[in-house]
N, C-alpha and C positions, 0 to 999 in steps of 0.2 A: 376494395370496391370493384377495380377492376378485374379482381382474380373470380369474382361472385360473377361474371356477366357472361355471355356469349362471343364474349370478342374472344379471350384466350380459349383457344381450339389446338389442340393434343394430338399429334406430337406437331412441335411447333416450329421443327428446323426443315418443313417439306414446303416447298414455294415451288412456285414458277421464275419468281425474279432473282435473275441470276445474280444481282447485287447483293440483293437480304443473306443469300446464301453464304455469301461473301463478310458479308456482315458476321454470323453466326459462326464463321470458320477461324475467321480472326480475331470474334470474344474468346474460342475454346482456346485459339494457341494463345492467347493474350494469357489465360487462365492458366494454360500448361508450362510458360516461364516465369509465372510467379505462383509455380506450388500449388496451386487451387486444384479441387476439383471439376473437371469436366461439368455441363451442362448436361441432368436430363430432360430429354425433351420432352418427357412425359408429365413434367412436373410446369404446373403454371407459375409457381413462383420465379423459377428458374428462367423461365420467360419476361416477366416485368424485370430481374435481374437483367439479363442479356439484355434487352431493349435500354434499359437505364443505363447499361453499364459504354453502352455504345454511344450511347448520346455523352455521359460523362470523359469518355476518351475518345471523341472524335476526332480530335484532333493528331493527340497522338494516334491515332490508327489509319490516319490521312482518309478520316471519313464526313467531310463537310459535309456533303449533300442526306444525311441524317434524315432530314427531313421527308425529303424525297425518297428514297429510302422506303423509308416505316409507309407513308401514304400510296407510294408504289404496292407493298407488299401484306400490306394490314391498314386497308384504308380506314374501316370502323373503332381499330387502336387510336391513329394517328386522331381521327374526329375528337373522340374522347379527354386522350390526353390535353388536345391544344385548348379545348374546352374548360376542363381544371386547370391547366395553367392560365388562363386568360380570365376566368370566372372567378375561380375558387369555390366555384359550386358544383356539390358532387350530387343533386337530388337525385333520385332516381336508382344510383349507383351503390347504395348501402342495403345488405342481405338482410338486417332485423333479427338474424341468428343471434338469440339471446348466448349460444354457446362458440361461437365464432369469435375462435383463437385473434384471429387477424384484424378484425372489426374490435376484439376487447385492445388489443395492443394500440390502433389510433386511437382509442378513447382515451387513455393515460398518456399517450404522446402527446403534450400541449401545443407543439407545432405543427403536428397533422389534422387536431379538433377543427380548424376552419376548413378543411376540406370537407369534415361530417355535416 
């Protein structure tokens, strides 16, 4: 839902805020010592990846301030998400692409259907 909207804008690692920077340099090395591939920036997946994957290990990455962060650097992300996680209501947010990969995959995910 979120990869269908205006919020994820290509390439995704150019900011102003020197923290998100920071952020994004610390998922790649996070990524580079556990074998993973690098992040492209061109790709939005890779993006909702990086943002989750930073909130998921904030901690280990001594990145409390997550929050601030993402609203710092992509305020209209940060609106979004806190929106679905507070709501659970994604109206608005779903493409109706009867061939969209990403939108069939939450349809068969039964714990993604209350976001649709």
């Amino acid at each position: 839902m979120i990869l269908h909207s205006a919020i994820c804008v290509v390439p995704w690692n150019e900011s102003t805020v020197v923290s998100y920077m920071g952020v994004v340099a610390s998922m790649n090395e996070y990524r580079i010592r556990n074998e993973m591939v690098q992040y492209d920036f061109e790709s939005k997946t890779d993006f909702i990846k990086c943002v989750c994957g930073a909130y998921a290990h904030r901690h280990e990455l001594e990145l409390p301030e997550m929050d601030e962060i993402i609203r710092e650097a992509h305020p209209d992300l940060f609106i979004v998400l806190k929106q679905l996680v507070e709501t659970f209501d994604s109206e608005g947010f779903e493409c109706h692409d009867e061939n969209c990969k990403i939108c069939a995959y939450l349809w068969k995910n039964g714990r993604m259907r209350k976001l649709l």
